[in-house]
C-alpha positions in Angstrom: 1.3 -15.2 -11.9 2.3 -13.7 -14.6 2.2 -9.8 -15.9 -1.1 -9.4 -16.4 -1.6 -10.2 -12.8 0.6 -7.2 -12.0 -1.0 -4.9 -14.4 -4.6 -6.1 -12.5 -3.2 -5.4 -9.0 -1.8 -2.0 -10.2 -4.8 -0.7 -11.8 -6.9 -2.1 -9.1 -4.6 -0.3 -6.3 -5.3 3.0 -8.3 -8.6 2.9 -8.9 -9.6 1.8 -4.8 -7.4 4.9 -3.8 -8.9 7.0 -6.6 -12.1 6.0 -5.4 -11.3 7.0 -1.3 -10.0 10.3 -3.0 -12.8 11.2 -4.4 -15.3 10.0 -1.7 -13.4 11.8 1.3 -13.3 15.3 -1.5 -17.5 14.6 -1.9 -18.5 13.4 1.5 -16.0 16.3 3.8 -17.2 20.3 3.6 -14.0 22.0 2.5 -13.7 25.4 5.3 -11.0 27.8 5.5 -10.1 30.2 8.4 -7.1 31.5 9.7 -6.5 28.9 12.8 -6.7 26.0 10.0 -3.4 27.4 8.1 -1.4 28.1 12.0 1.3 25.4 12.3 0.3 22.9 14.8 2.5 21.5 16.8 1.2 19.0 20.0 -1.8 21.6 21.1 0.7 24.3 22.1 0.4 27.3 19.8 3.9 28.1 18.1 5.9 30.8 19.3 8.6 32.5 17.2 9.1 32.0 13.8 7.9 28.7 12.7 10.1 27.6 9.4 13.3 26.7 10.8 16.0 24.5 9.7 16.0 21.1 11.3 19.4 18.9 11.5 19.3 16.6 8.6 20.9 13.9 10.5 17.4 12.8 12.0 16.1 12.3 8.4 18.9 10.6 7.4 18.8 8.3 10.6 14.8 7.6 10.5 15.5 6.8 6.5 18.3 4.0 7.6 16.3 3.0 10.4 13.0 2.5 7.6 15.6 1.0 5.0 16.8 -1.9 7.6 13.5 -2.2 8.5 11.9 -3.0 5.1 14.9 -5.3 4.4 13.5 -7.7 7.5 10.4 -8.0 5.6 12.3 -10.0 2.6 13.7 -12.4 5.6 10.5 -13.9 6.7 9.9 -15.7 3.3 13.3 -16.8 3.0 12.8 -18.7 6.4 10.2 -20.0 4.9 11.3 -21.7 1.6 15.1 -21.8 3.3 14.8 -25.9 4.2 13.2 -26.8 0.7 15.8 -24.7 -1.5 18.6 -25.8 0.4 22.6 -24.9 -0.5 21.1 -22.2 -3.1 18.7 -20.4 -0.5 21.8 -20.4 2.4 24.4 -18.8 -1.0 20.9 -16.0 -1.5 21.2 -14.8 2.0 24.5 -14.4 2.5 24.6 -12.3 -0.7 21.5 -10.4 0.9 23.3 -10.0 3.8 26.4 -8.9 2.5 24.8 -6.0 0.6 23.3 -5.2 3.7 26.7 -4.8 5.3 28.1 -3.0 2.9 25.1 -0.3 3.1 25.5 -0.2 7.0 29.1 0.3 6.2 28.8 2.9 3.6 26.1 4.9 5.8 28.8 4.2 9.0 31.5 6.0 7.1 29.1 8.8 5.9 28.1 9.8 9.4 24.5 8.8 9.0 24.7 7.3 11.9 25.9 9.3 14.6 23.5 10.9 16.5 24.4 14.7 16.9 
């Protein structure tokens, strides 16, 4: 696979989302009233003023959370290939793992992680 392959997948991720895009703007009747543009919050209408300033430590914790997450996904194919790539595959995840640390660390020091 080389990087044509990549151009075809790119283009071809494009156009199907293009395509939804443009079927769900044809296909759905655009309306506009007042209780479409109230803030919606679980069923209960809003009281008080609506824009407020949340804590940024929730983003920063669901964006660590999403980060680690991810990084699981590049695990599972290691596992796979670990046995048949041997000394060089064990070296690769210990790298891996150490930049992992060294994020947890860094976000550790910031705060990130502390809840309130």
């Amino acid at each position: 696979m080389g990087a044509s392959s990549m151009i075809v997948l790119i283009i071809a991720a494009l156009a199907f989302s293009s395509i939804a895009i443009l079927i769900a703007k044809l296909v759905t009747k655009a309306t506009k009233n007042q209780q479409k543009a109230e803030p919606y919050e679980c069923g209960i209408p809003t009281q008080g003023k609506t824009w407020i300033q949340l804590n940024v430590g929730y983003y920063l914790f669901a964006l660590i959370f999403l980060i680690f997450d991810v990084e699981l996904i590049f695990i599972y194919p290691w596992a796979v290939v670990a046995k048949t790539l041997g000394w060089f595959a064990l070296i690769e995840i210990v790298i891996f793992f150490f930049i992992l640390f060294m994020g947890f660390l860094y976000a550790h020091k910031k705060g990130a992680l502390k809840w309130m």
